[in-house]
N, CA, C and O atoms as a Maestro MAE file, in Angstrom:
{
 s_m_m2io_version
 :::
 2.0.0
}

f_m_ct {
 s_m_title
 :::
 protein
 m_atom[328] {
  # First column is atom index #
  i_m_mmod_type
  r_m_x_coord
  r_m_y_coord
  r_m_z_coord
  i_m_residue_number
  s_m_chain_name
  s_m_pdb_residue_name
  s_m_pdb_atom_name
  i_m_atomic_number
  :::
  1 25 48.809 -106.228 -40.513 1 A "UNK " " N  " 7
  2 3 47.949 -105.067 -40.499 1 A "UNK " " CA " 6
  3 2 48.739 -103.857 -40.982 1 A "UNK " " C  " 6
  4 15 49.778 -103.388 -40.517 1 A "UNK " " O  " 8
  5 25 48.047 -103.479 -41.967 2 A "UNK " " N  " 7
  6 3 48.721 -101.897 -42.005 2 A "UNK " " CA " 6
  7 2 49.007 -100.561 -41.281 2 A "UNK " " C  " 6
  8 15 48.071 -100.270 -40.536 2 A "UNK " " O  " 8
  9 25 50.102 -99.579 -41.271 3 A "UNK " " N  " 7
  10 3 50.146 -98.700 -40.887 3 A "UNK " " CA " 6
  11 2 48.805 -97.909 -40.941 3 A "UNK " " C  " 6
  12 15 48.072 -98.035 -41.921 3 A "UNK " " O  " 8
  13 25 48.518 -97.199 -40.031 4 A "UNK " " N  " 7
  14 3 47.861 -95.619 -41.106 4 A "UNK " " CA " 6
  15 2 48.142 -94.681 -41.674 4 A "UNK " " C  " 6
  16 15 47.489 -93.694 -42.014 4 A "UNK " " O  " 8
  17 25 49.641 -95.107 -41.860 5 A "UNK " " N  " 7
  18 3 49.921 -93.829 -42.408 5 A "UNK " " CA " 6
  19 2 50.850 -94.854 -44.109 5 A "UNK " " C  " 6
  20 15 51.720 -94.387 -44.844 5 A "UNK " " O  " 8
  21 25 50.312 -96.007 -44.172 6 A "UNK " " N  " 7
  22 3 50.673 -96.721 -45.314 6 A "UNK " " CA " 6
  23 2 50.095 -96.371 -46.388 6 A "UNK " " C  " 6
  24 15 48.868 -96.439 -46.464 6 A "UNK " " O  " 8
  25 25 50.595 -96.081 -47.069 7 A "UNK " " N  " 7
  26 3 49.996 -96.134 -48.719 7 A "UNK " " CA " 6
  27 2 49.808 -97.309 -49.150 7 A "UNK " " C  " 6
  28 15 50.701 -98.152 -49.059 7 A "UNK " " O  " 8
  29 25 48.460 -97.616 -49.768 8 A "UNK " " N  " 7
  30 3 48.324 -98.982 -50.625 8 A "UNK " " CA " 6
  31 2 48.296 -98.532 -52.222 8 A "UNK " " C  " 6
  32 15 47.526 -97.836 -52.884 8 A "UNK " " O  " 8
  33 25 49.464 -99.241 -52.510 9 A "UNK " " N  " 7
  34 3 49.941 -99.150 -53.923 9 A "UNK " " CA " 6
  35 2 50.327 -98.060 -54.438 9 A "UNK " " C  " 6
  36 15 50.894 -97.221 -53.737 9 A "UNK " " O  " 8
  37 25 50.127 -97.883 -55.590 10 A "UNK " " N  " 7
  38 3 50.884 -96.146 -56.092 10 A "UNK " " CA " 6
  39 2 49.267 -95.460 -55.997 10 A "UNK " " C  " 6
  40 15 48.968 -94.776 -56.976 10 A "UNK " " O  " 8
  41 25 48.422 -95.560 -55.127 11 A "UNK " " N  " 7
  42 3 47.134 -94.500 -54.978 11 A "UNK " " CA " 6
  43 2 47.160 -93.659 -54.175 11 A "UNK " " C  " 6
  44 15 46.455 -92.691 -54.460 11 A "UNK " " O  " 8
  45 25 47.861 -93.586 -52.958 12 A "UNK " " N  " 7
  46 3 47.806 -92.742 -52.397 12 A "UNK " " CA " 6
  47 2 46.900 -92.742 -51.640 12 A "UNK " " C  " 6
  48 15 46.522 -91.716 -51.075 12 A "UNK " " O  " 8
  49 25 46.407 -93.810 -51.486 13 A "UNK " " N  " 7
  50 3 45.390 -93.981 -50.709 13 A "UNK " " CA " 6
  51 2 45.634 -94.936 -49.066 13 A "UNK " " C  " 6
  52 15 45.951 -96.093 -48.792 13 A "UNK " " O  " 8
  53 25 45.314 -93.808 -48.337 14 A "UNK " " N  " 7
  54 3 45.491 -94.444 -47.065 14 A "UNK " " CA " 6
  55 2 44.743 -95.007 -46.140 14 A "UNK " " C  " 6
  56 15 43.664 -94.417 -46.179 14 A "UNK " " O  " 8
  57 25 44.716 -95.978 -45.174 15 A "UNK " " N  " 7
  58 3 44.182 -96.844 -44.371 15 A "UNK " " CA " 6
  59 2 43.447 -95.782 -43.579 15 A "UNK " " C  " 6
  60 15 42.518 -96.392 -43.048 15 A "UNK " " O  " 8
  61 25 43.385 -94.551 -43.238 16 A "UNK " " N  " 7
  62 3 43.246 -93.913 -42.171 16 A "UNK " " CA " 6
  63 2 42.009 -93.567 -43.402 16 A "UNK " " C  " 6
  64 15 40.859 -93.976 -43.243 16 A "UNK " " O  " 8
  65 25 42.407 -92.793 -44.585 17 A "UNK " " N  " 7
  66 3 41.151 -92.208 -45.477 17 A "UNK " " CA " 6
  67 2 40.048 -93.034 -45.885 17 A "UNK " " C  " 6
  68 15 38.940 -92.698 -46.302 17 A "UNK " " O  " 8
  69 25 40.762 -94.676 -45.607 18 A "UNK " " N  " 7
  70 3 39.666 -95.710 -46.169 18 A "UNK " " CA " 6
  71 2 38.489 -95.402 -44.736 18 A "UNK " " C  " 6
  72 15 37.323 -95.492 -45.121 18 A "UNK " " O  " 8
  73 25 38.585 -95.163 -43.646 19 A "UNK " " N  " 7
  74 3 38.211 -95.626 -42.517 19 A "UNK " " CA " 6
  75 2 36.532 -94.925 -42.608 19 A "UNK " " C  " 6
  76 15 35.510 -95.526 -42.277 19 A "UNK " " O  " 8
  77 25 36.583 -93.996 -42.961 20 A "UNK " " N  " 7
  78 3 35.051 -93.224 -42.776 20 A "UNK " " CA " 6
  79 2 34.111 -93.502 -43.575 20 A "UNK " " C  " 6
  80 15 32.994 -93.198 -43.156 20 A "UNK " " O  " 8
  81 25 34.176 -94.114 -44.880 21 A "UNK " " N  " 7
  82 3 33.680 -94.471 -45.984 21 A "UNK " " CA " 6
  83 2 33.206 -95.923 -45.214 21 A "UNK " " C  " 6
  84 15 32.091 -96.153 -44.745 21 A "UNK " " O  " 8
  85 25 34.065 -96.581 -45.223 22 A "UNK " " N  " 7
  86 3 33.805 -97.838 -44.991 22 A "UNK " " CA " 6
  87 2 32.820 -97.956 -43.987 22 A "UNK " " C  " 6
  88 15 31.780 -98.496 -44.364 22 A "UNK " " O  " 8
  89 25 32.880 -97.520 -42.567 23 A "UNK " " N  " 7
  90 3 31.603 -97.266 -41.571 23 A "UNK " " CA " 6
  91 2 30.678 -96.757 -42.043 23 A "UNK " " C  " 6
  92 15 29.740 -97.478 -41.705 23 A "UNK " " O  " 8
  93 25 30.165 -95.667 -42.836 24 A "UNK " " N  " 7
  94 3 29.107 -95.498 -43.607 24 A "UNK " " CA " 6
  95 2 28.669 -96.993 -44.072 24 A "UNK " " C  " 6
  96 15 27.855 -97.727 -43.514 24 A "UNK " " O  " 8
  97 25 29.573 -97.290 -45.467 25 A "UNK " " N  " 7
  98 3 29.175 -98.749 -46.446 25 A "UNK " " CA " 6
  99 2 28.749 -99.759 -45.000 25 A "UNK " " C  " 6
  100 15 27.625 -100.241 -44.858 25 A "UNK " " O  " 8
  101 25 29.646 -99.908 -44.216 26 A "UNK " " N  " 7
  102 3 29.122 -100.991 -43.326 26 A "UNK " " CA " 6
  103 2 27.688 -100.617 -42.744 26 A "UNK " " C  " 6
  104 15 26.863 -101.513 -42.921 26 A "UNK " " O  " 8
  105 25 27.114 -99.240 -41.945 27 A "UNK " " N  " 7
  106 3 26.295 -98.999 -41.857 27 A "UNK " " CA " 6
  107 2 25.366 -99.383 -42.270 27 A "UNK " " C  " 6
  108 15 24.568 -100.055 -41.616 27 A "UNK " " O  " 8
  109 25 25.179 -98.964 -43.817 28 A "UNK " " N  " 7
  110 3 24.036 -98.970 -44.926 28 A "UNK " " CA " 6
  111 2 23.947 -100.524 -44.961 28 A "UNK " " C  " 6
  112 15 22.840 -101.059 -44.896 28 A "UNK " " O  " 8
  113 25 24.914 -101.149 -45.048 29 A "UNK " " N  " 7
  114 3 24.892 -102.800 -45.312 29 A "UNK " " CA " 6
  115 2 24.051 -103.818 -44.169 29 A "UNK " " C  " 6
  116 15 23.595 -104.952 -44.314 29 A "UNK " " O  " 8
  117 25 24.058 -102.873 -42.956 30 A "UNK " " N  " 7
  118 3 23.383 -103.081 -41.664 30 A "UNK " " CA " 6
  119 2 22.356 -103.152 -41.399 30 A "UNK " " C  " 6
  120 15 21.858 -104.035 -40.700 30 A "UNK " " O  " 8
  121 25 21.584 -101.869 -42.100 31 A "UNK " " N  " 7
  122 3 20.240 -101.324 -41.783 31 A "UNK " " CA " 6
  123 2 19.702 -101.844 -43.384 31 A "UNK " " C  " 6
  124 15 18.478 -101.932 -43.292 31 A "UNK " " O  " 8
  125 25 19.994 -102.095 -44.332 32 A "UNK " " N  " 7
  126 3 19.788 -102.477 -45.219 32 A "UNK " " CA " 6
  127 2 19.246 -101.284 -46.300 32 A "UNK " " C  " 6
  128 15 18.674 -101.297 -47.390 32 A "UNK " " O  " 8
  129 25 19.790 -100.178 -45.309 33 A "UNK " " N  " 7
  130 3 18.964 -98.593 -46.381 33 A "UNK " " CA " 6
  131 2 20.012 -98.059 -46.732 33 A "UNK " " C  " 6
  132 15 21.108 -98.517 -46.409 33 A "UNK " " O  " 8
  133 25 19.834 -96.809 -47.583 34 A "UNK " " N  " 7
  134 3 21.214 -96.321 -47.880 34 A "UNK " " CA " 6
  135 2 20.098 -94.399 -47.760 34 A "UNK " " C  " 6
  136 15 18.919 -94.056 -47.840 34 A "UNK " " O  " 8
  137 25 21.444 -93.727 -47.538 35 A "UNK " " N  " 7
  138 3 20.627 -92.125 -47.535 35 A "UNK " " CA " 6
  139 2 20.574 -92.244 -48.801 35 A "UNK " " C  " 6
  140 15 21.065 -93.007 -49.633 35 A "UNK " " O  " 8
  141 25 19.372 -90.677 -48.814 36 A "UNK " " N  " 7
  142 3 18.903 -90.375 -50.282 36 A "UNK " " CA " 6
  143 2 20.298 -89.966 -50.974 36 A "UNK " " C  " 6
  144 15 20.552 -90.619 -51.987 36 A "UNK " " O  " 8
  145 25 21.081 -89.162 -50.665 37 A "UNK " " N  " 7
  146 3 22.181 -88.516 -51.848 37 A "UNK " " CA " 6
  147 2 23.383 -89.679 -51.991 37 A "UNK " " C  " 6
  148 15 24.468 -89.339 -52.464 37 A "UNK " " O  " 8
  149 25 23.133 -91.173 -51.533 38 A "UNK " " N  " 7
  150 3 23.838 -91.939 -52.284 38 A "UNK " " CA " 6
  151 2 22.327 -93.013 -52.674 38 A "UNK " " C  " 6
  152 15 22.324 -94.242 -52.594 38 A "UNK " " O  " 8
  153 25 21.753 -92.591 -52.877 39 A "UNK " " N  " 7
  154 3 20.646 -93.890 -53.640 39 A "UNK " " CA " 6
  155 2 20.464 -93.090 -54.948 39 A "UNK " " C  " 6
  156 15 20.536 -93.767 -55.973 39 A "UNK " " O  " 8
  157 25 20.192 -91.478 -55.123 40 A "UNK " " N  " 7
  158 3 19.153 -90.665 -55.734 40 A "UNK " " CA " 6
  159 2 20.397 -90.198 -57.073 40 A "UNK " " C  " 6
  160 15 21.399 -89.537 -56.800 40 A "UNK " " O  " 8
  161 25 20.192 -90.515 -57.986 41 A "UNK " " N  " 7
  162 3 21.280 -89.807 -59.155 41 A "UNK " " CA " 6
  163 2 20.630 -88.575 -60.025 41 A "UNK " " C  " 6
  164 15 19.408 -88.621 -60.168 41 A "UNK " " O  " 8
  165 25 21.433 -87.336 -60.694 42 A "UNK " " N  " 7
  166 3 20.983 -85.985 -60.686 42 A "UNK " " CA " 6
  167 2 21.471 -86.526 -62.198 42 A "UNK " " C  " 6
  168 15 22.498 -87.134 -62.497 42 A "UNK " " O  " 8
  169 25 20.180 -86.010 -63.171 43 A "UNK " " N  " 7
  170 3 20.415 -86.179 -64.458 43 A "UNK " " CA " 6
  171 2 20.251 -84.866 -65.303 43 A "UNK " " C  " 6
  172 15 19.285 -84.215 -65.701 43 A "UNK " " O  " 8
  173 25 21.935 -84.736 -65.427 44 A "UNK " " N  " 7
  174 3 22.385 -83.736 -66.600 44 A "UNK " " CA " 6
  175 2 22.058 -84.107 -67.998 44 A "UNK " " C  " 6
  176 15 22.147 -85.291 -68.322 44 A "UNK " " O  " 8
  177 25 21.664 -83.155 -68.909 45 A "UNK " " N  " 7
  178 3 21.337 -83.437 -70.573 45 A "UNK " " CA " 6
  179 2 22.978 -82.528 -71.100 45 A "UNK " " C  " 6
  180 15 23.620 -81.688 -70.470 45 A "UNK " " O  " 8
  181 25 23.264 -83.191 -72.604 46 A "UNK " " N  " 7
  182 3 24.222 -82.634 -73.081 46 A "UNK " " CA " 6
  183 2 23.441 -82.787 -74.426 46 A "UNK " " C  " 6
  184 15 22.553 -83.569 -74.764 46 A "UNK " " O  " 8
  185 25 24.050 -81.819 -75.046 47 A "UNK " " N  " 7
  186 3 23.798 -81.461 -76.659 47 A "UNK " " CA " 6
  187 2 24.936 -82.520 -77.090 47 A "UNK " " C  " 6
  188 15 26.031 -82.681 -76.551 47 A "UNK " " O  " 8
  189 25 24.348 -83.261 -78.299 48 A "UNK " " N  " 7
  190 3 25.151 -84.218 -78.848 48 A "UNK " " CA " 6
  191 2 25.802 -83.940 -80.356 48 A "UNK " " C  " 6
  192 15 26.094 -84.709 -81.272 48 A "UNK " " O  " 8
  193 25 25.915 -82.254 -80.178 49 A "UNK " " N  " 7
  194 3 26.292 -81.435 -80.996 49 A "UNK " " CA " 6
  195 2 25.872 -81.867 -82.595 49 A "UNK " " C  " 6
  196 15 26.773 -81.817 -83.432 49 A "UNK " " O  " 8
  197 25 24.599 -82.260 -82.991 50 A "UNK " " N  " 7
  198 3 24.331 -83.032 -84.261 50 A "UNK " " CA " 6
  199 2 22.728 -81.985 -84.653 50 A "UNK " " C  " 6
  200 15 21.704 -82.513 -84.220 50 A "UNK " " O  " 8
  201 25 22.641 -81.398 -84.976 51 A "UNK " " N  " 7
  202 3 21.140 -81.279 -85.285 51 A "UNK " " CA " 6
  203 2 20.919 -79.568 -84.964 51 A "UNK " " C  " 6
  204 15 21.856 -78.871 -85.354 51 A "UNK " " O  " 8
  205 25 19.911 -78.933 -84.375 52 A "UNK " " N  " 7
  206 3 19.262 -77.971 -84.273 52 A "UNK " " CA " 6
  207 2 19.302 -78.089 -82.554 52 A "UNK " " C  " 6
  208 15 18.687 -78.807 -81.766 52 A "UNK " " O  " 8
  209 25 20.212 -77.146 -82.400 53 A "UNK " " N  " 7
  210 3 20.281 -77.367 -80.747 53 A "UNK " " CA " 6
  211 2 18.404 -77.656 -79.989 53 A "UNK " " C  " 6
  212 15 17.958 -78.373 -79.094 53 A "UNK " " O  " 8
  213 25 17.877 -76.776 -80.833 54 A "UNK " " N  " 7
  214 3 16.325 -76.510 -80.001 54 A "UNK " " CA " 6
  215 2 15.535 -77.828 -80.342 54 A "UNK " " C  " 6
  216 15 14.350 -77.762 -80.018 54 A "UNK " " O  " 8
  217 25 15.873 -78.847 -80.843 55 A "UNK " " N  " 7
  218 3 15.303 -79.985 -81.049 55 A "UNK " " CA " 6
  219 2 15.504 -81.182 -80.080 55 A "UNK " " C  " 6
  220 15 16.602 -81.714 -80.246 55 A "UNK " " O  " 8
  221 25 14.803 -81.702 -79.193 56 A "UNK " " N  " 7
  222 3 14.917 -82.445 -77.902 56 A "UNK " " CA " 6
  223 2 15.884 -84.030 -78.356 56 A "UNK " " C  " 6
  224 15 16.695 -84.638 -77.657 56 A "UNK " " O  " 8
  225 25 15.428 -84.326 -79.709 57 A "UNK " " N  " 7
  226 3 15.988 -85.319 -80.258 57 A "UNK " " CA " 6
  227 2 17.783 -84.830 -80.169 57 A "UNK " " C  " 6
  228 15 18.548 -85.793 -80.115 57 A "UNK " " O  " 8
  229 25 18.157 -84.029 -80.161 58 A "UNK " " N  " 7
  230 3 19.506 -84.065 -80.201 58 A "UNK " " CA " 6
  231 2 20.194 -83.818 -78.940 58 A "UNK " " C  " 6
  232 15 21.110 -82.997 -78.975 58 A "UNK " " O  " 8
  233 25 19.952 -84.309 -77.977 59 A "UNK " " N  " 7
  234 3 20.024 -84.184 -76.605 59 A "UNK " " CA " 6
  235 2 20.520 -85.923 -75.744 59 A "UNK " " C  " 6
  236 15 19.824 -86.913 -75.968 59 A "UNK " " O  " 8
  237 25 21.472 -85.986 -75.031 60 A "UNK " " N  " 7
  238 3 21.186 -87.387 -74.400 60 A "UNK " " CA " 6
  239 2 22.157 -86.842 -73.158 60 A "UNK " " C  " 6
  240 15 23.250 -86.322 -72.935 60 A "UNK " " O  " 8
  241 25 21.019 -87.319 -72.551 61 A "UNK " " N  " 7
  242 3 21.273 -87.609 -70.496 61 A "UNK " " CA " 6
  243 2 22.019 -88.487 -69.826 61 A "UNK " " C  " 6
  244 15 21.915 -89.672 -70.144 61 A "UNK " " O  " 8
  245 25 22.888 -88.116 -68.804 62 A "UNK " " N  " 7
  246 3 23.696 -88.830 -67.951 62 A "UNK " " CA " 6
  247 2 23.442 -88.814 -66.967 62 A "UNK " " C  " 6
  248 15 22.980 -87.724 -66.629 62 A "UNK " " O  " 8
  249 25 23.522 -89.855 -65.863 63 A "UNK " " N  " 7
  250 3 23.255 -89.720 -64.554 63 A "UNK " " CA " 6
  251 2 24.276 -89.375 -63.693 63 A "UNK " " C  " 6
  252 15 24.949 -90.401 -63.795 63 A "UNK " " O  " 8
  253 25 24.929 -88.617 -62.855 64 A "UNK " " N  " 7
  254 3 26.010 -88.738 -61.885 64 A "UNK " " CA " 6
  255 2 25.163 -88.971 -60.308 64 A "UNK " " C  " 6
  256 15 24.147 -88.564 -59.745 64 A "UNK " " O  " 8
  257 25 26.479 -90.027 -60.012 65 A "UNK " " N  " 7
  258 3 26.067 -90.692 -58.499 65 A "UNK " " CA " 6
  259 2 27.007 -90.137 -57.872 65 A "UNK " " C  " 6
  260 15 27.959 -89.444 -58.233 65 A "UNK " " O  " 8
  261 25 26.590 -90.566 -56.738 66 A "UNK " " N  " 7
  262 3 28.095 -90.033 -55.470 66 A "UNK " " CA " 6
  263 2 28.915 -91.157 -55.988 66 A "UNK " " C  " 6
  264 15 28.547 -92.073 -56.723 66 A "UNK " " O  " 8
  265 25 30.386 -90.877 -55.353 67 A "UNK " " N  " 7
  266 3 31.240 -92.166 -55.381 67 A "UNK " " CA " 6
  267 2 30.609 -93.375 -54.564 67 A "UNK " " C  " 6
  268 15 30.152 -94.431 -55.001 67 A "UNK " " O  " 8
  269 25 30.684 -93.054 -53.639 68 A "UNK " " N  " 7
  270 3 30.176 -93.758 -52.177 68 A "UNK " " CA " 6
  271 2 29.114 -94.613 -52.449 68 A "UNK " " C  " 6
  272 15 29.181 -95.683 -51.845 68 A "UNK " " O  " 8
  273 25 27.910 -94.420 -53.364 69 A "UNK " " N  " 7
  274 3 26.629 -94.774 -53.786 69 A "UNK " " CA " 6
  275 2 27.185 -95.948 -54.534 69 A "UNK " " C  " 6
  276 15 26.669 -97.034 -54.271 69 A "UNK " " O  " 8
  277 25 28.258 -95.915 -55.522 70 A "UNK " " N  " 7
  278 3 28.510 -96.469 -56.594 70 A "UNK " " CA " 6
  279 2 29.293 -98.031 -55.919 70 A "UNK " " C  " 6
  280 15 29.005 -99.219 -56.068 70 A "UNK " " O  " 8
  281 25 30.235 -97.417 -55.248 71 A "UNK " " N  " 7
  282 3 31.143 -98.626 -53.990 71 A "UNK " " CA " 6
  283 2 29.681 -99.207 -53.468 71 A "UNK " " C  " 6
  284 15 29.734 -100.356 -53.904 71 A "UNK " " O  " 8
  285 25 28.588 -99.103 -52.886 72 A "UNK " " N  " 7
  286 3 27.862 -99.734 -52.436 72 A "UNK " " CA " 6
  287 2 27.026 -100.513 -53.480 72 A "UNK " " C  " 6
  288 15 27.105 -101.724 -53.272 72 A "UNK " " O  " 8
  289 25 26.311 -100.215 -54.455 73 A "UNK " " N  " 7
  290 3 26.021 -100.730 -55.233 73 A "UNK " " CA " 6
  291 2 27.238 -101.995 -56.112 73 A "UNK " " C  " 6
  292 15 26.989 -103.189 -56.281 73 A "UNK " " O  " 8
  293 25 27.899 -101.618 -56.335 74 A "UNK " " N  " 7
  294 3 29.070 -102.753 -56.875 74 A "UNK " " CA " 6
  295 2 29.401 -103.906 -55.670 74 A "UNK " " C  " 6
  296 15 29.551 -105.097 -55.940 74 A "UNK " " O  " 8
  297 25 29.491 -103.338 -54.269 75 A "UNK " " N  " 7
  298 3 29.599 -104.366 -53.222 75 A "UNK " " CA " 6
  299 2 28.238 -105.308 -53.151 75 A "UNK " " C  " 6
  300 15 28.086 -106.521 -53.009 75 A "UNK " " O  " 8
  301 25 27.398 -104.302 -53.297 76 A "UNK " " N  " 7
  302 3 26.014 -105.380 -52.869 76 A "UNK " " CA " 6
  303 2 25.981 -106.314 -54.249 76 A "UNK " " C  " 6
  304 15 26.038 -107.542 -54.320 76 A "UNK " " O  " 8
  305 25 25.889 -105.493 -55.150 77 A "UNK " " N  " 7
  306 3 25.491 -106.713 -56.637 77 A "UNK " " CA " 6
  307 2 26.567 -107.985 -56.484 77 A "UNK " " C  " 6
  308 15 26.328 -109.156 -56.779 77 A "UNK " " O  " 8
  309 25 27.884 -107.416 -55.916 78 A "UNK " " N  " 7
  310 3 29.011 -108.423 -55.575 78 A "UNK " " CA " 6
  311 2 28.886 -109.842 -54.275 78 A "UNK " " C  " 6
  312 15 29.284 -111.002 -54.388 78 A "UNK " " O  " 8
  313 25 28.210 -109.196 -53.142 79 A "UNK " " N  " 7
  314 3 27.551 -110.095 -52.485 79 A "UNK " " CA " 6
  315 2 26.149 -111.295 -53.018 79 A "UNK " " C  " 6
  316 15 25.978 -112.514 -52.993 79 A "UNK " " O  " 8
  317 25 25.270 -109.921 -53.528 80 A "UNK " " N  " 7
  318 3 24.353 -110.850 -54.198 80 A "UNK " " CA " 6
  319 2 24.507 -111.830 -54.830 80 A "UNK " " C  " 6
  320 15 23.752 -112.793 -54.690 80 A "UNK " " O  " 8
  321 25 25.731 -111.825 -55.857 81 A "UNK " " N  " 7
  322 3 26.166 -112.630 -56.538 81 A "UNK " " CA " 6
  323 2 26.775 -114.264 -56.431 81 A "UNK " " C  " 6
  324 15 26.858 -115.195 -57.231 81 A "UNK " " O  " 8
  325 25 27.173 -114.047 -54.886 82 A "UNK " " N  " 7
  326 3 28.262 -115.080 -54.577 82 A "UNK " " CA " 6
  327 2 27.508 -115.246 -53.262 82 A "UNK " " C  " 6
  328 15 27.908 -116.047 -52.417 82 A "UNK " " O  " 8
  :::
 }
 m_bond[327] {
  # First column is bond index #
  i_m_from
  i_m_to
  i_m_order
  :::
  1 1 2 1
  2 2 3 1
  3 3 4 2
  4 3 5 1
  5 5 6 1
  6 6 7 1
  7 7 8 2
  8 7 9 1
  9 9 10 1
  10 10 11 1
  11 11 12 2
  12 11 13 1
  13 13 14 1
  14 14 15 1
  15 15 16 2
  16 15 17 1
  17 17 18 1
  18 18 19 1
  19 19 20 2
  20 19 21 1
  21 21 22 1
  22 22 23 1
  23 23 24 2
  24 23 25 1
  25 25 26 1
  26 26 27 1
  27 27 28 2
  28 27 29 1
  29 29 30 1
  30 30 31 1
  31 31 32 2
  32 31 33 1
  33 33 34 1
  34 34 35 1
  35 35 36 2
  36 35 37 1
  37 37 38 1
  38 38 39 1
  39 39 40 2
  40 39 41 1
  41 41 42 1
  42 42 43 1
  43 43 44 2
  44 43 45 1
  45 45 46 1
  46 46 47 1
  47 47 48 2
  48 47 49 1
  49 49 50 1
  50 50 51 1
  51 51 52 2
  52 51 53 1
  53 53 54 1
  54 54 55 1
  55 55 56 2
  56 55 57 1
  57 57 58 1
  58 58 59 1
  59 59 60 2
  60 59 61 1
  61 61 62 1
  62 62 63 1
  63 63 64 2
  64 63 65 1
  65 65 66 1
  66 66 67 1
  67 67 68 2
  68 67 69 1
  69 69 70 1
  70 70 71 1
  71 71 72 2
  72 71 73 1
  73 73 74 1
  74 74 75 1
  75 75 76 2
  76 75 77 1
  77 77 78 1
  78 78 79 1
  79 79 80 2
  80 79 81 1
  81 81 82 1
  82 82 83 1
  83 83 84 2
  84 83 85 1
  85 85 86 1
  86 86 87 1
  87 87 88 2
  88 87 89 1
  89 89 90 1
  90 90 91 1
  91 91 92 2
  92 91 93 1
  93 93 94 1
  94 94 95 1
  95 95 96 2
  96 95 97 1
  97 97 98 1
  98 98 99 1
  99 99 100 2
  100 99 101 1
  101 101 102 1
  102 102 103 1
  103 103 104 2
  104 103 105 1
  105 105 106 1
  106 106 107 1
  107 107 108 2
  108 107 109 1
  109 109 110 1
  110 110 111 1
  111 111 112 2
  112 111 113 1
  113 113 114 1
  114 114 115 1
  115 115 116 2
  116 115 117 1
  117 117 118 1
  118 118 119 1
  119 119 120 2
  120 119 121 1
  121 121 122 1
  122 122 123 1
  123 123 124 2
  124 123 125 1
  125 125 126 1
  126 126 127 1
  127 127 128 2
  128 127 129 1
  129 129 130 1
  130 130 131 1
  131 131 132 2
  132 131 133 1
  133 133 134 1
  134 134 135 1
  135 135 136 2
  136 135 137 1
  137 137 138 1
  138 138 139 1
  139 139 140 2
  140 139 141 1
  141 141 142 1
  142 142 143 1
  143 143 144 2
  144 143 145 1
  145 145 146 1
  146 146 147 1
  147 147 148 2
  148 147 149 1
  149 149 150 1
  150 150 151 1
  151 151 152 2
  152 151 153 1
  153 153 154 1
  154 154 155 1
  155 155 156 2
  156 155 157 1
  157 157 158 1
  158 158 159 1
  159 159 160 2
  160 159 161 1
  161 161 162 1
  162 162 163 1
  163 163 164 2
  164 163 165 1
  165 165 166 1
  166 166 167 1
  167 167 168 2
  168 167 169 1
  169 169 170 1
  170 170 171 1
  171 171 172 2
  172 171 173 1
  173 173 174 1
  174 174 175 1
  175 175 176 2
  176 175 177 1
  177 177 178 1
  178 178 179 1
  179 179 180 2
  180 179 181 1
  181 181 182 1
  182 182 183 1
  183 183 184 2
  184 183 185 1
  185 185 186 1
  186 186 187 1
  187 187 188 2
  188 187 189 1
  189 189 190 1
  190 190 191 1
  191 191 192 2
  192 191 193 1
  193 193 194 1
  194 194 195 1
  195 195 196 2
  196 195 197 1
  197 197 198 1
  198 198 199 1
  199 199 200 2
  200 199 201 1
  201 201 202 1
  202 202 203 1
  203 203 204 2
  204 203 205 1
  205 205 206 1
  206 206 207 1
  207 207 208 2
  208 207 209 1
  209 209 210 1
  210 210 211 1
  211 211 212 2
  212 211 213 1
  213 213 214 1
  214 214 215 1
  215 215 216 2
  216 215 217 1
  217 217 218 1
  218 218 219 1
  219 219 220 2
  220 219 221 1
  221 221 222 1
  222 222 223 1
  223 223 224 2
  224 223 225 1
  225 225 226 1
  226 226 227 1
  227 227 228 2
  228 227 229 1
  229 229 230 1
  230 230 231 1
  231 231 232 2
  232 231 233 1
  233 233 234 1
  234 234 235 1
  235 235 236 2
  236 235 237 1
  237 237 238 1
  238 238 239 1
  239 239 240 2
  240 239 241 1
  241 241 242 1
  242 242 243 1
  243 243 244 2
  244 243 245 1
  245 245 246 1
  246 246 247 1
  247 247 248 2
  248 247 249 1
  249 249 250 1
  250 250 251 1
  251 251 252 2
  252 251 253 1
  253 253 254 1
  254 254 255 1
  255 255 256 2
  256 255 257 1
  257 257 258 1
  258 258 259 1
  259 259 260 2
  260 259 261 1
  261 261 262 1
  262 262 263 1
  263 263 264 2
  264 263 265 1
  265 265 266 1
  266 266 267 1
  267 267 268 2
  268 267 269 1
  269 269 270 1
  270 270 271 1
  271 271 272 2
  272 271 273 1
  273 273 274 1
  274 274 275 1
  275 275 276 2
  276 275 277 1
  277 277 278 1
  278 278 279 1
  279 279 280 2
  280 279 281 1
  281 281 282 1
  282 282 283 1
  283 283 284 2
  284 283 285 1
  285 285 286 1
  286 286 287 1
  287 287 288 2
  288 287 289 1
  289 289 290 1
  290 290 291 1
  291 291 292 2
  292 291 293 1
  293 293 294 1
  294 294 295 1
  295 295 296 2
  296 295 297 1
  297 297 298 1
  298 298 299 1
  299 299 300 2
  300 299 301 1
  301 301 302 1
  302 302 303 1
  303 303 304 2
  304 303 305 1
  305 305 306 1
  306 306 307 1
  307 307 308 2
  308 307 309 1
  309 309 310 1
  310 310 311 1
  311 311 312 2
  312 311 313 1
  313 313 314 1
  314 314 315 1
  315 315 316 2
  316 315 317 1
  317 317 318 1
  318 318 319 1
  319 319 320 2
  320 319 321 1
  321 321 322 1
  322 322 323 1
  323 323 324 2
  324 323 325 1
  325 325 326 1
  326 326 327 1
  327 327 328 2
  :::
 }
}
């Protein structure tokens, strides 16, 4: 078992910081729901610098998720899978 105060690998990432995330993910994995601000993604447009800015055609959208949303989704498709 690890310290908590161990670093895993060169991340910098510690056993103690994994701990709150993970009870959430376990949570959601529980109840089988997840909250809205890790299900719901906020879609920014960027100019694709090609055209007449005022023309909608020269425009393309990205979604940003929480981190947290993203770890759950990759775990579940990962369970589903296997």
């Amino acid at each position: 078992m690890l310290s908590c105060k161990t670093a895993l690998q060169d991340y910098s990432v510690t056993r103690k910081l994994l701990h709150p995330p993970h009870e959430v993910l376990r949570q959601c994995w529980e109840e089988g729901a997840a909250p809205g601000d890790m299900r719901d993604a906020k879609i920014t447009t960027f100019n694709k610098n090609k055209g007449k800015r005022n023309d909608c055609n020269n425009y393309r959208g990205i979604s940003l998720l929480s981190i947290v949303g993203k770890v759950l989704l990759k775990s579940s498709c990962f369970a589903y899978r296997y």
